[in-house]
C-alpha positions, 0 to 999 in steps of 0.5 A: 500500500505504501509502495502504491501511494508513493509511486502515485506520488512520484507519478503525480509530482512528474506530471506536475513538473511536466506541467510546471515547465511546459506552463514555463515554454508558453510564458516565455514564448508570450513574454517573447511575443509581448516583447516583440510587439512592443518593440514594433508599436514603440518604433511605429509611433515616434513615425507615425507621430513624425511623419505629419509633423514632416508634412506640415513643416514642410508646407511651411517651409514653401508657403515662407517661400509665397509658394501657397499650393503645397497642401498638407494630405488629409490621410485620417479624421483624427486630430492631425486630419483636422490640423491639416484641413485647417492648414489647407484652408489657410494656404487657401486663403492666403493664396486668394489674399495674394491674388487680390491684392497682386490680380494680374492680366493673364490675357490681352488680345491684339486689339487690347494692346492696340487701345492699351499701347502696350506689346503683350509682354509688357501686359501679361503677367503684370500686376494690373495696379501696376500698369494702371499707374503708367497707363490712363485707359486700363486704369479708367477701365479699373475704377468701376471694378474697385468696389466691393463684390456685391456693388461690382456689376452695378457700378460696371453697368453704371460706368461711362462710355470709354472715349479712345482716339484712335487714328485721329478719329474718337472712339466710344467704348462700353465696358462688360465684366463677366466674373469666373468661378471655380471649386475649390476642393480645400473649401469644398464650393464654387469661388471667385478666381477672377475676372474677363474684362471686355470693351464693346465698340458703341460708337455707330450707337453713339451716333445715332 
């Protein structure tokens, strides 16, 4: 009897120990694991938390250089999705202020530099405030469209006939305005981008 009891001792006591390491095989291999997948998430985050920084600085870097087209992804709807939408609408901004207060002639017929007496290169591109200055006609036909946006194409329709000599003999303009539109997917909605501005010969009206 005592025989018996103590090899079901012995034999409870292996498998106990059998148990007690292989118990010690799994912990270790968990604890291995953990490890593992700690490592990974430590080194991921510093990147993922860089890597919008990265973005954003170098957006600022181009927009200190009056570049305001070089937009930050919108990769996510976290916080940094909402920061980068907000930089977006910002450069936005910014880039309407520059072109409103910097509008520049994109397009002049032959016939515009012919009233205007200037050569196309001496038009497009330029800042028109700044060839108004030297230039009576385009600054004339500037005036009505220096008010604000909702009184434009009242004071364009109120404007007077443009008197231009032409060959000796006098000419009688009026002027037309038709504004352009465009979306804006920063915004999300049409805007204003600028505007066409024409001159329709009356003078065979004006003298009836």
């Amino acid at each position: 009897m005592v025989a018996l009891n103590t090899a079901a001792l012995t034999r409870k006591n292996e498998q106990a120990n059998h148990n007690a390491a292989k118990a010690g095989q799994y912990l270790a291999l968990f604890a291995a694991v953990s490890l593992l997948l700690g490592l990974m998430f430590v080194l991921s985050v510093p990147e993922a938390a860089v890597s919008p920084l990265r973005n954003l600085t170098n957006s600022l870097e181009h927009a200190t250089e009056q570049n305001f087209t070089a937009t930050i992804p919108i990769e996510s709807s976290d916080e940094y999705g909402r920061v980068a939408k907000a930089f977006n609408q910002m450069l936005v901004q910014l880039q309407q202020y520059r072109a409103s207060t910097m509008a520049e002639l994109l397009l002049a017929n032959p016939v515009a530099c012919t009233l205007l007496s200037r050569p196309a290169e001496a038009l497009l591109g330029q800042p028109a405030a700044e060839v108004a200055k030297d230039n009576d006609l385009l600054r004339e036909i500037l005036r009505p469209l220096d008010v604000e946006a909702a009184r434009r194409e009242q004071a364009v329709a109120d404007a007077p006939l443009l008197r231009i000599a032409q060959r000796g003999e006098e000419a009688f303009y009026r002027l037309a305005m038709q504004e352009l539109v465009s979306f804006n997917e920063a915004l999300n909605k049409m805007e204003f981008v600028g505007q066409i501005i024409t001159l329709r010969n009356v003078s065979d009206y004006k003298k009836l």
